[in-house]
ZADREN-74057 format. One line per 5 residues: number of its first residue (from 1); their letters; for each residue x, y, z of C-alpha. Coordinates in Angstrom, 3 decimals. Layout:
<recs>
NUM = A = X Y Z  ... .
</recs>
This chain:
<recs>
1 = XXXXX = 2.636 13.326 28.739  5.865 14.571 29.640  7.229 15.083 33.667  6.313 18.626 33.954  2.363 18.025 33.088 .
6 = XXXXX = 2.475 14.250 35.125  3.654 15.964 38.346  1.072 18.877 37.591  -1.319 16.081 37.765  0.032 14.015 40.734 .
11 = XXXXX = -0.148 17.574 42.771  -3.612 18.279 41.852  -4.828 14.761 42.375  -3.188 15.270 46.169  -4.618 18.505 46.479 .
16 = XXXXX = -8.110 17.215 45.929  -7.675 14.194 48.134  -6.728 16.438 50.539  -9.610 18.989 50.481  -12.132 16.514 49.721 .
21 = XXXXX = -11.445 14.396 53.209  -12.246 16.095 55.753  -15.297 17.964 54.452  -18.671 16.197 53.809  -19.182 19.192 51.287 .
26 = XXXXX = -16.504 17.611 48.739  -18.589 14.743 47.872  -17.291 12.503 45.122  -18.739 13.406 41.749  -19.999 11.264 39.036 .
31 = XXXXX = -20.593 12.612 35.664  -23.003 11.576 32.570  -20.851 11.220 29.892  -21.777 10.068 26.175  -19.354 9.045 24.114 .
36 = XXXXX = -18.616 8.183 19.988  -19.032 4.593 18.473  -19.379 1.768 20.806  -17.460 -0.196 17.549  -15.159 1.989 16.668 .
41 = XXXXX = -11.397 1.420 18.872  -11.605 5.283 19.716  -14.300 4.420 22.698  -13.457 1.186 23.549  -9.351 2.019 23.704 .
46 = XXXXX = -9.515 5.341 25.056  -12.700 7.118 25.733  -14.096 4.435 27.934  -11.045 3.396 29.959  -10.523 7.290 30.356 .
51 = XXXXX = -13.913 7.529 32.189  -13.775 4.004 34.176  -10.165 3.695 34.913  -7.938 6.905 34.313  -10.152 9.450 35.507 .
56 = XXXXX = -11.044 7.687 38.882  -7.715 6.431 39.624  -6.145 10.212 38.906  -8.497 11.196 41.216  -8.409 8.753 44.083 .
61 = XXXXX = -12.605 8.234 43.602  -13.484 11.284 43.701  -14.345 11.771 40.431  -15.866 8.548 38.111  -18.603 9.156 35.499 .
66 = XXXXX = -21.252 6.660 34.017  -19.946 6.688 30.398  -21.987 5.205 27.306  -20.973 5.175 23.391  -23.841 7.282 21.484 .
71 = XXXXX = -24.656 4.235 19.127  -25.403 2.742 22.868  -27.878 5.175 23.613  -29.811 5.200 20.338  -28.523 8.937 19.511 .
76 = XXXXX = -27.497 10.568 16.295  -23.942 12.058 16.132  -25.640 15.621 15.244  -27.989 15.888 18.679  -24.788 15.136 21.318 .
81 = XXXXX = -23.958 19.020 21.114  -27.464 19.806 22.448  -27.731 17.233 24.760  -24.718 18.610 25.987  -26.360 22.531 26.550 .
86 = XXXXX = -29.751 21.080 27.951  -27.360 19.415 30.608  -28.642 16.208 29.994  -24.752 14.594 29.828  -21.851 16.722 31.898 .
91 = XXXXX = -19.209 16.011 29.106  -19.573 15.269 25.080  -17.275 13.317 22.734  -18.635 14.790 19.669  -17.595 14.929 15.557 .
96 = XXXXX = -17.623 17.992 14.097  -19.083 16.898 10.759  -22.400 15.868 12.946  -21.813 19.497 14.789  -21.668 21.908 11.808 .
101 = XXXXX = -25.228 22.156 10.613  -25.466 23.958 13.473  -22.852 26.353 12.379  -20.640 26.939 9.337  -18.311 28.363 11.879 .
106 = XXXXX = -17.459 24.926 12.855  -17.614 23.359 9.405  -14.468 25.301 8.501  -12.466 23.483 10.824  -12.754 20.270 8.424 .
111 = XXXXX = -13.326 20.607 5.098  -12.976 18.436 2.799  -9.424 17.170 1.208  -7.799 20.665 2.852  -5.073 19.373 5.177 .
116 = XXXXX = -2.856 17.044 3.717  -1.187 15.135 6.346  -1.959 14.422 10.225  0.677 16.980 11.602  -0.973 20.224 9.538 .
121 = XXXXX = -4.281 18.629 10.875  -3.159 18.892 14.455  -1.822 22.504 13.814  -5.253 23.480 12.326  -7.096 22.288 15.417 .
126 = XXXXX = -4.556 24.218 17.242  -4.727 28.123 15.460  -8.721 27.502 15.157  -9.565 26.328 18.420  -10.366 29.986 19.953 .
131 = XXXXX = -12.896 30.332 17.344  -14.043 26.863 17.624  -14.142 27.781 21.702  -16.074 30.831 21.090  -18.600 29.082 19.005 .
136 = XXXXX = -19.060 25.880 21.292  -19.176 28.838 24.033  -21.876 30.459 22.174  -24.250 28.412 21.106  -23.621 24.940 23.349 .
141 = XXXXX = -22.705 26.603 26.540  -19.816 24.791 26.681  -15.854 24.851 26.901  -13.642 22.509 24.722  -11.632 20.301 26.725 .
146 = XXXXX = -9.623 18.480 23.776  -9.596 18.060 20.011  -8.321 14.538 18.489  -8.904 13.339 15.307  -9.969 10.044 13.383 .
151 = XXXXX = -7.726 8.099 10.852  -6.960 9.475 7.326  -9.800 9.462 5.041  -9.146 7.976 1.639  -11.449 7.651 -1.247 .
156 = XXXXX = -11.835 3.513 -2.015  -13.148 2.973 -5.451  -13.738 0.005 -8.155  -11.746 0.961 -10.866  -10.428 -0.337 -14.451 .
161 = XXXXX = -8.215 -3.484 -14.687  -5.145 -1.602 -15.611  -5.853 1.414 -14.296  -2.164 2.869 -13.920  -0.496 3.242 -10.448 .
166 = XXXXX = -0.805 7.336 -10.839  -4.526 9.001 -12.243  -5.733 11.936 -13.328  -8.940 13.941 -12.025  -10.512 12.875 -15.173 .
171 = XXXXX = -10.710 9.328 -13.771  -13.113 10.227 -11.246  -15.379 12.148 -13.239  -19.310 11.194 -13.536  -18.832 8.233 -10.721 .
176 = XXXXX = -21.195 8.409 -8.112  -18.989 9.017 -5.078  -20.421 8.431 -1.108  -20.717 11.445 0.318  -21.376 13.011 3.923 .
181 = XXXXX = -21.425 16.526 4.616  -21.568 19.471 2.693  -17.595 20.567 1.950  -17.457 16.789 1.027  -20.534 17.318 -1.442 .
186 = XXXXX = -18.740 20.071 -2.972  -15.187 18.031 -3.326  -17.041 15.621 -5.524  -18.519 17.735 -7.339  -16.350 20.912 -8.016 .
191 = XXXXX = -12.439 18.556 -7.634  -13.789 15.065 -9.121  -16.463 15.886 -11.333  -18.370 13.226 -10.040  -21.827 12.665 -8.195 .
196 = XXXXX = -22.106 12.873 -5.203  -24.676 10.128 -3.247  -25.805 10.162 0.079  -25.562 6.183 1.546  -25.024 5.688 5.102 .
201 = XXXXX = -21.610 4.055 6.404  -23.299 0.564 6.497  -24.793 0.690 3.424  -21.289 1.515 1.458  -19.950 -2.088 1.129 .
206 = XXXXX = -23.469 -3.722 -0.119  -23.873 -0.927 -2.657  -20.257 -1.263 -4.155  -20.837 -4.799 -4.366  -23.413 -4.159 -6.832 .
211 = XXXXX = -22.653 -1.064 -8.771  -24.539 1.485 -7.115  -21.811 2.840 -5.934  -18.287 3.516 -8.037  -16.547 5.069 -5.130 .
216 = XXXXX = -16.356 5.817 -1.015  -14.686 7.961 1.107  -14.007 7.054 4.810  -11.110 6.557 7.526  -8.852 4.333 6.391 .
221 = XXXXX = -9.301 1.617 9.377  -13.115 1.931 9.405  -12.867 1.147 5.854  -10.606 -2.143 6.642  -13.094 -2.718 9.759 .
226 = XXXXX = -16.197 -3.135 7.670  -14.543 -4.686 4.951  -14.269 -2.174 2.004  -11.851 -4.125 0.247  -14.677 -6.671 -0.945 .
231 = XXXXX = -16.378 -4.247 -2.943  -13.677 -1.778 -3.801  -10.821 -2.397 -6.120  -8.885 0.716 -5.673  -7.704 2.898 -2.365 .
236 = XXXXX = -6.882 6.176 -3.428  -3.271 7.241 -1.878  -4.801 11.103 -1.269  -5.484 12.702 1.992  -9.414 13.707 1.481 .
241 = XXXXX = -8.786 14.874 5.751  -8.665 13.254 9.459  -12.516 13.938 10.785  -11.648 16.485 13.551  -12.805 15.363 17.064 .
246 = XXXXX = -13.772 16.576 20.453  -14.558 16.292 24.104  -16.724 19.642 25.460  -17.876 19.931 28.966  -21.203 21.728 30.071 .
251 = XXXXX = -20.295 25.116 31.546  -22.459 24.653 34.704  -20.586 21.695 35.168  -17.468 23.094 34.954  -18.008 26.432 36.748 .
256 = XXXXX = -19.796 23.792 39.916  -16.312 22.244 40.141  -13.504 23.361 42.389  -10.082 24.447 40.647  -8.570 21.382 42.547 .
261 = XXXXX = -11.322 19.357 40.544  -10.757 21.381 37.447  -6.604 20.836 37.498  -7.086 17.106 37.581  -9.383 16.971 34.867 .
266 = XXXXX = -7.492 18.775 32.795  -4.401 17.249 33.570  -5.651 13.580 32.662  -7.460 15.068 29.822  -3.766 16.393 28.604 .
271 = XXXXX = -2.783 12.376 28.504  -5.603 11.314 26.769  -5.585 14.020 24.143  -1.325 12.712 23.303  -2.444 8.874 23.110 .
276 = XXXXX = -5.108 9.533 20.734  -2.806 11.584 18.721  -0.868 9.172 18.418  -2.819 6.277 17.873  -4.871 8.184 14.966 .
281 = XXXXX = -1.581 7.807 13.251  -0.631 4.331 14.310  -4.707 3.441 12.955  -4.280 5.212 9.750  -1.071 3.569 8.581 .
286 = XXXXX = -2.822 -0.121 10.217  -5.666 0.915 7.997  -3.180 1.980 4.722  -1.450 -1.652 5.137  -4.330 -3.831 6.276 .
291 = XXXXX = -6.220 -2.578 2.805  -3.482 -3.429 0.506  -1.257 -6.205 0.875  -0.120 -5.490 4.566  1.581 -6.051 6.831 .
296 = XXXXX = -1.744 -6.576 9.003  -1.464 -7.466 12.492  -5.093 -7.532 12.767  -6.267 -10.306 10.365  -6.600 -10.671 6.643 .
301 = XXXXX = -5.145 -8.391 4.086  -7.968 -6.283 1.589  -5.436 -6.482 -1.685  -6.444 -3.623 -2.837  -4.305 -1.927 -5.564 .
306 = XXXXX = -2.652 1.416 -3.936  -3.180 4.421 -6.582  -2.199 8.523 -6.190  -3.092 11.372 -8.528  -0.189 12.474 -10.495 .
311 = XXXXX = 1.624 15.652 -10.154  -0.764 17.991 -12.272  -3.529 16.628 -11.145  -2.636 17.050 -7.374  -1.694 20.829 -8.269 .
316 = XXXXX = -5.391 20.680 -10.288  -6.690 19.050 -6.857  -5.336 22.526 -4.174  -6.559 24.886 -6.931  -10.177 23.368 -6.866 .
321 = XXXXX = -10.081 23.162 -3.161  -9.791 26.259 -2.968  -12.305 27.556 -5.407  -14.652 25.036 -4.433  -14.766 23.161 -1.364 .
326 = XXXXX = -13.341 26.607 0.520  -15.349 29.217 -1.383  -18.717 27.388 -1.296  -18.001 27.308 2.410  -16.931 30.700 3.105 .
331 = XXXXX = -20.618 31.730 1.044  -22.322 29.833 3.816  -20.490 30.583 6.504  -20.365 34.451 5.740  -24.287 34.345 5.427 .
336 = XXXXX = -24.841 32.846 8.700  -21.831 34.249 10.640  -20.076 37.896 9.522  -16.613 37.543 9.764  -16.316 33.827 10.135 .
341 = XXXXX = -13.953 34.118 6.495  -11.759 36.811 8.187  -11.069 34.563 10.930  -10.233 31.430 8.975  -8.239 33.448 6.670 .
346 = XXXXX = -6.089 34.487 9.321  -5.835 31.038 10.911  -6.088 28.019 8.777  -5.832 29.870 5.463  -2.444 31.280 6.780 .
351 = XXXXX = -1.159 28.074 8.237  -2.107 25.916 5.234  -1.449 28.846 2.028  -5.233 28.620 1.302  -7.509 32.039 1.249 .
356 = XXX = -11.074 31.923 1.548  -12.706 34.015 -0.523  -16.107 35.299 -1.416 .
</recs>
């Protein structure tokens, strides 16, 4: 965070200190917090330190939270959002892949093989949040706090002994492809050709290892972390997206809080939002190297063979995007939400030469 935003902080961190001493009516807060994979170096490098040592140290103690990983609590990834509105946890880190079957609105933030590198991604979240803000506002009674994002996701496949460093689409089509969510559905499908198959992350490696599965997209150090590279011959040099992130507060929350409170929270928030910026792209290359042939500072090297789609075929790739992963999106997200294409049009269509069309 640079100086400006730091003293920001320290002045608002004084200012509560101050307010908060003298009156038993500032009582220290603690807030229920549930956060994303207990496994996953997101929670256990970030999220979680932010709640049990950044947050209360900003603060001096006035404001600490009981923080748990949703994989902790037994919950599924697309129930955290209305957790969040019952007021069950004060503040959400949240996926918006689990989010958007509870609006297309969201969806559109993410779809599938759209964004090709991490600095467009950040830009998207950036033009779209007011109409992700409106939406969370809407129907989660909530305000967005921060959007981060999750290492490049690359498609790892077993392919042909001599398959050739640079592929056509062809060379995808009729596998059956891993697939989770609907734009990523219709990028198998409508780009590849190929089938799309729902398997769960933990089932990917075991069903690769025997053929039931050709092909499977994921983050590119979640694939190295649960050892892709022993069923998968293949990792797929092609930006398929960064799996747009979140944290959200409940709106009661926020409005019971003074603007002291508020300042700080924000503030701190501001510094956690830069380091996971920045180590999305530190993980991504990690994950890049650690699959191939390294180097890998964090144990063995996968070996896989590093392929990309050749120049045709990645012109082939926008144009299908386009009139399939974005136009089978903009149906759905019309139906449910008039408008919702007007507004994407005009922010990540614009930013990224794309137009949604129905």
């Amino acid at each position: 965070m640079n100086r400006i935003k730091r003293n920001a902080a320290g002045l608002a961190t004084a200012a509560l200190i101050a307010t908060a001493a003298p009156s038993a009516a500032q009582e220290a807060r603690d807030f229920s917090v549930v956060g994303t994979w207990g496994v996953l170096t997101h929670w256990q490098e970030r999220e979680q330190p932010f709640w049990d040592e950044q947050l209360p140290a900003a603060s001096g103690g006035m404001l600490t939270a009981t923080a748990r990983p949703l994989t902790e609590l037994g919950m599924d990834g697309t129930t955290v959002m209305r957790e969040l509105r019952s007021g069950a946890f004060d503040f959400a880190h949240g996926v918006f892949l689990y989010v958007a079957g509870d609006s297309p609105v969201i969806e559109g933030s993410d779809l599938a093989g759209v964004t090709p590198d991490l600095e467009s991604f950040r830009q998207v979240m950036e033009v779209y949040r007011p109409v992700l803000e409106a939406e969370f506002r809407e129907l989660f009674n909530s305000h967005i706090l921060m959007l981060y994002a999750w290492p490049e996701t690359h498609l790892y496949c077993n392919m042909p002994e001599g398959t050739p460093d640079e592929v056509g689409l062809d060379a995808f089509e009729g596998l059956n492809v891993r697939s989770f969510g609907a734009s990523m559905g219709d990028f198998i499908t409508e780009t590849l050709n190929a089938v799309p198959v729902a398997v769960s992350f933990g089932e990917v490696l075991p069903s690769l290892e025997r053929g039931a599965l050709d092909c499977g997209a994921t983050g590119t150090l979640s694939a190295y972390s649960a050892s892709w590279y022993q069923g998968a011959s293949h990792d797929v040099q092609v930006s398929l997206g960064y799996t747009a992130s979140f944290l959200a507060v409940n709106n009661d929350t926020w409005n019971s809080l003074t603007d002291e409170e508020r300042a700080v929270i924000e503030a701190e928030v501001a510094v956690l939002e830069e380091t996971m910026w920045a180590a999305t792209a530190d993980e991504s290359a990690d994950g890049i190297a650690c699959m191939a042939d390294g180097p890998c500072d964090r144990g063995e090297t996968g070996g896989l063979s590093q392929i990309t789609l050749t120049p045709e075929a990645m012109e082939a790739l926008r144009a299908s995007i386009e009139d399939g992963v974005i136009a089978n999106w903009a149906a759905r997200c019309e139906a449910r939400s008039p408008g919702c294409v007007e507004n994407w049009n005009a922010t990540i269509g614009a930013l990224l030469g794309y137009e949604a069309r129905l």
